[in-house]
C-alpha positions in Angstrom: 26.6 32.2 -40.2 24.3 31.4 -37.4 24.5 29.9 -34.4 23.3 26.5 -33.6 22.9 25.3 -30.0 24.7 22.3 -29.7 23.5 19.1 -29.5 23.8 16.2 -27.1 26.6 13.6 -27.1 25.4 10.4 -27.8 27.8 9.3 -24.8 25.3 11.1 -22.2 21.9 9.4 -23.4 21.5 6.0 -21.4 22.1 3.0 -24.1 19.4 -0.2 -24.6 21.5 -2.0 -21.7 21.2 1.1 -19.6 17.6 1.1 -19.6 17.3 -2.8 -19.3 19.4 -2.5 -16.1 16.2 -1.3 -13.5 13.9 -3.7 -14.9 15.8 -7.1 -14.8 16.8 -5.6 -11.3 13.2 -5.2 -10.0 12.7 -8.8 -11.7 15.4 -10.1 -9.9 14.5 -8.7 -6.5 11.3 -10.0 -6.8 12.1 -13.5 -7.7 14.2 -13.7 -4.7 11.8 -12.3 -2.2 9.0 -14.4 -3.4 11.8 -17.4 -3.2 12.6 -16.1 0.6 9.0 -15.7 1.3 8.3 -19.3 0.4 11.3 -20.9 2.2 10.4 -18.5 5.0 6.5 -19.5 4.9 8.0 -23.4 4.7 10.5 -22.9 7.5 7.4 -22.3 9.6 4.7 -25.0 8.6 7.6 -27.5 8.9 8.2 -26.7 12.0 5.4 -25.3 14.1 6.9 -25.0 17.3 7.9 -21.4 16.3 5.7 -19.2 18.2 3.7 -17.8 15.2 4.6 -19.1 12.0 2.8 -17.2 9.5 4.1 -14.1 11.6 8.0 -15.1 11.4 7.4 -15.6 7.2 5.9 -11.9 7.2 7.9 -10.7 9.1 11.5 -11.8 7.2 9.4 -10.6 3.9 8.3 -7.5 5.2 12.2 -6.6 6.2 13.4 -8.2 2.8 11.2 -5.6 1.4 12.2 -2.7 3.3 16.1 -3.4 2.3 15.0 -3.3 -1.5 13.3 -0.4 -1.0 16.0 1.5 0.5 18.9 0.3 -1.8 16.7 1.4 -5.1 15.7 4.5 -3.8 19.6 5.1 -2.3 20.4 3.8 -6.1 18.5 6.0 -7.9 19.5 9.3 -6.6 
């Protein structure tokens, strides 16, 4: 007899819904920051007594984005 190395359990390979998580998250994400951007970027021409408005929209998008950034990255390790 010889020896075989064994194989892999299918329990340890990630499944079809595994690998359709990371996508339909990044989908999602994105959805909802352009949908922030635009109520952000409304916000703002609606009501331009805000100092800067085009600054206040970038500015909630650009710290939107750095949340998402560090949850996936804090996700994936």
């Amino acid at each position: 007899m010889s020896a075989t190395t064994p194989t892999t359990p299918a329990a340890q390979q990630p499944s079809g819904q595994d690998r359709a998580v990371w996508p339909l998250l990044i989908f999602v994400l994105g959805v909802v920051g352009v949908m922030l951007a635009a109520g952000l970027l409304f916000v703002s021409a609606r009501y331009p007594a805000l100092a800067t408005p085009l600054q206040v929209a970038l500015g909630g998008v650009t710290v939107y984005a750095a949340l998402v950034t560090i949850a996936v990255n804090l996700a994936r390790r």
